[in-house]
C-alpha positions as CSV (number, residue, x, y, z in Angstrom):
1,X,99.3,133.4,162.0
2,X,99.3,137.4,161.5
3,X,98.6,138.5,157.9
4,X,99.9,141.6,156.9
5,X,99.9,143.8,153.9
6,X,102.8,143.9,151.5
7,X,103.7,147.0,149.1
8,X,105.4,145.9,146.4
9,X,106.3,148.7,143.9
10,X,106.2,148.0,140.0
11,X,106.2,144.6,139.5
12,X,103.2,142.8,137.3
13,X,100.3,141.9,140.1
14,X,97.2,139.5,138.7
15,X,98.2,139.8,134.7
16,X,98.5,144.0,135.1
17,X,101.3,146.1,134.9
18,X,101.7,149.4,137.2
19,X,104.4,151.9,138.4
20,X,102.6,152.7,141.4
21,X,102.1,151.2,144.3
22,X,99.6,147.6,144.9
23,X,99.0,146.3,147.7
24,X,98.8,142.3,148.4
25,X,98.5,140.5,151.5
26,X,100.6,137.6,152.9
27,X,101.1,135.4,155.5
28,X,104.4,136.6,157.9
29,X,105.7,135.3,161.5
30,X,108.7,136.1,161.5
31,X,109.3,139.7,162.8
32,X,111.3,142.4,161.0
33,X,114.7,143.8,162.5
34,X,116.7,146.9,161.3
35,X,120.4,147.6,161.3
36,X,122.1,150.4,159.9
37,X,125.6,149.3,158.2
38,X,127.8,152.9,157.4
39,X,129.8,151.9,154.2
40,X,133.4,153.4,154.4
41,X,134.5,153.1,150.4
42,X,131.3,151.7,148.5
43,X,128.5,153.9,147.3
44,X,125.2,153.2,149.4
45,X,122.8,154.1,146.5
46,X,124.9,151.4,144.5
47,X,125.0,148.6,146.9
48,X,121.8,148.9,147.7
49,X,120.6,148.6,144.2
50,X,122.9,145.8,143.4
51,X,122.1,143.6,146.3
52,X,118.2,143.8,146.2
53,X,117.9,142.5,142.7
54,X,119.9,139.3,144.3
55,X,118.5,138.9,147.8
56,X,115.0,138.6,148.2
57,X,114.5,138.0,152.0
58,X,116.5,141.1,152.9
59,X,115.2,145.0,152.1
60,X,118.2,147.3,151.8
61,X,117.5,151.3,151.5
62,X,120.5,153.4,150.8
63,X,120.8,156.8,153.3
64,X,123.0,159.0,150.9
65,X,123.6,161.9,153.6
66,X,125.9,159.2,155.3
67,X,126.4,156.2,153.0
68,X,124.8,154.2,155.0
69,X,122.8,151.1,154.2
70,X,119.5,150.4,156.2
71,X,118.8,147.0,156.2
72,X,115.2,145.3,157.4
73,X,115.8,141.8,157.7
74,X,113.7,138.6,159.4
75,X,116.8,136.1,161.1
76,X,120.1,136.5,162.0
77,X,121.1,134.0,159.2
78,X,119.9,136.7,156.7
79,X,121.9,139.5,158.6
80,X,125.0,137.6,158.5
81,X,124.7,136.4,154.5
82,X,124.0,140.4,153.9
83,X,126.6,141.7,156.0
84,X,129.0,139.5,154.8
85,X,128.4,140.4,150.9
86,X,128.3,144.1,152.0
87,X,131.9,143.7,153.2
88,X,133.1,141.6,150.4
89,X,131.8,145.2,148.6
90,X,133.2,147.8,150.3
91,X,136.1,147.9,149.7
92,X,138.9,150.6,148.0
93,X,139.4,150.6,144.0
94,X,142.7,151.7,143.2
């Protein structure tokens, strides 16, 4: 078992509350894969932001220059749950 450390960005670490970055290390064997998904209709920066409050086990970063979304994932079970809300999202609005 590999441990790793883990940034997590604003959240409330060991009763303290910071902005910046804090460091934490955790247990991980599962590797991490990336896929970039190009969004025809959506906005990246939007379903980016909207889908990483809701799923925890998938890391989506928005690339604005060509609305695409980058995702770093750990199975292929999380790819497909992702890719398929990512459809269900871009879409056209009449």
């Amino acid at each position: 078992m590999k441990t790793l450390p883990l940034l997590l960005l604003g959240l409330c670490v060991l009763g303290g509350c910071t902005t910046g970055a804090t460091k934490q290390a955790v247990t991980h064997e599962e590797p991490t894969f990336l896929t970039v998904i190009p969004l025809k209709h959506a906005s990246a920066i939007e379903v980016a932001n909207a889908l990483n409050k809701v799923k925890s086990r998938v890391r989506l970063v928005a690339d604005q220059r060509t609305n695409s979304l980058i995702l770093s994932y750990a199975s292929q079970t999380d790819l497909k749950e992702i890719s398929d809300c990512i459809a269900q999202l871009d879409i056209e609005v009449k």
